[in-house]
C-alpha positions in Angstrom: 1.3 23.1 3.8 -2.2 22.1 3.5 -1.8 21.3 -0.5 1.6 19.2 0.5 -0.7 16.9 2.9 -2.8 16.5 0.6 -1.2 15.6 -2.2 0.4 13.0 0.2 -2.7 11.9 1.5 -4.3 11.3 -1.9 -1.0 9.5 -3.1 -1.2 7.6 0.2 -4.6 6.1 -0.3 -4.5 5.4 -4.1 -1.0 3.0 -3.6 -3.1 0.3 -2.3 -6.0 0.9 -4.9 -3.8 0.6 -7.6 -1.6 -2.3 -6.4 -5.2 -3.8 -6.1 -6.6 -2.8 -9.5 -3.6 -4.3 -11.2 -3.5 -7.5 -8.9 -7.1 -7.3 -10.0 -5.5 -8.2 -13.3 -2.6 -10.1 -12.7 -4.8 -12.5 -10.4 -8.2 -12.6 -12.4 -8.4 -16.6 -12.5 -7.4 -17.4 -9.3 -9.5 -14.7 -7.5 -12.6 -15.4 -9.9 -14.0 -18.3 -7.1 -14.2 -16.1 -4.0 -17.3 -13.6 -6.3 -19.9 -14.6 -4.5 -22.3 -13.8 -8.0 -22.2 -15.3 -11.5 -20.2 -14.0 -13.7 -16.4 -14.3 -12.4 -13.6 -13.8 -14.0 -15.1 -10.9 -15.5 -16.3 -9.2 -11.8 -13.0 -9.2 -11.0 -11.9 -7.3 -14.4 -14.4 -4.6 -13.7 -13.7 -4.1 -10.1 -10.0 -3.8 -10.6 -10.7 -1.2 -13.4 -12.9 0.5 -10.5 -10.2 0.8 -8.5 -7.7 2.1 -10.8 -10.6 4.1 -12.2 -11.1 5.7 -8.8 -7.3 6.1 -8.0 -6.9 8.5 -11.2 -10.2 10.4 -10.5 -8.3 11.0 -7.0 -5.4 12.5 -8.0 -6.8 14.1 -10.9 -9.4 15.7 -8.5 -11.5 15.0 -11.2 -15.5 13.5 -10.5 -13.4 12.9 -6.9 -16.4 13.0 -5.1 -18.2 10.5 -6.8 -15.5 8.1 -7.7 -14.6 7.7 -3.7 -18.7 7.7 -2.4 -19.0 4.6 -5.4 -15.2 2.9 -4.3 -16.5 3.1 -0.4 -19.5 1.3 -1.4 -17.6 -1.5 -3.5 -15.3 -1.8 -0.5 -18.6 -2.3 1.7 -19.8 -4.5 -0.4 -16.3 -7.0 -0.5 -16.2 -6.7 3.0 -19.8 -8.2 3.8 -20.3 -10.3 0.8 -16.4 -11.9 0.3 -14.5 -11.8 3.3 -17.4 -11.9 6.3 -18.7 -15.3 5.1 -14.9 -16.4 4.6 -14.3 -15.5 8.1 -16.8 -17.3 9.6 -16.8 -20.3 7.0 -13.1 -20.5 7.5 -11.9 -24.0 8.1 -9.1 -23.4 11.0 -8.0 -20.0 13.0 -5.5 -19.0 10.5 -8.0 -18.5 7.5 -10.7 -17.4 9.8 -7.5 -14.4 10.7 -6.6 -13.9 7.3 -10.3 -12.9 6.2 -11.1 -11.2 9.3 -7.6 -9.1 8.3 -8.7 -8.6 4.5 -12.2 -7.7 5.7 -11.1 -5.1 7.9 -8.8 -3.4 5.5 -11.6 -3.1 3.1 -13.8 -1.0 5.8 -11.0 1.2 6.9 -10.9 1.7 3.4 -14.1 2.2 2.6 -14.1 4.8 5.8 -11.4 6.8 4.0 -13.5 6.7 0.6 -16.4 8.0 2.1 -14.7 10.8 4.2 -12.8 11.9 1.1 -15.8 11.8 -0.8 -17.3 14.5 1.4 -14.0 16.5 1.6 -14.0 16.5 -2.7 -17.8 17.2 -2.4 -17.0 20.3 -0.7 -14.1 21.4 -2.5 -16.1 20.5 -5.8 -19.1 22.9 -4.6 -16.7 25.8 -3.6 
């Protein structure tokens, strides 16, 4: 039972990272003026290859460890440098939501990252 939930729980948390990843992709141009560094379009080509990156490493349970501690940081990252200042630059309530929404999904994310990344540590050093 405990390698069913598992498997489901990693399959769970990697859907969003790799509908991200390839939106990542599919999106490059339009996302490219919310990175808050220069650089771009490209930032947003090598963050969505992080994410896909760290979806295979999950359900590969290879470098697991290490892939989610580095995604939970990334997602950290977003939350305070992309959608924090969006939320409170936001021009009416309905941006200001939207952000706030997008912000929190990154650090529930990022919570998962890091606890996986101490459940693969573990499991890694066993």
């Amino acid at each position: 039972m405990k390698i069913l939930t598992d498997l489901v729980a990693r399959i769970l948390f990697i859907i969003p990272l790799v509908g991200f990843g390839f939106g990542h992709f599919a999106n490059a141009g339009a996302m490219a003026g919310m990175v808050p560094i220069p650089g771009g379009v490209i930032w947003i080509y090598l963050t969505g290859a992080a994410m896909l990156a760290a979806a295979v490493s999950i359900i590969i349970k290879k470098k697991a460890a290490l892939a989610t501690l580095l995604l939970g940081i990334m997602l950290v990252i977003f939350a305070l440098s992309i959608h924090l200042p969006g939320m409170i630059g936001a021009e009416d309530a309905m941006q200001s939501q939207s952000a706030m929404a997008m912000m929190l999904k990154d650090l529930g994310l990022a919570g998962g990252a890091f606890f996986m990344s101490g459940v693969f540590r573990k499991e890694e050093a066993a």
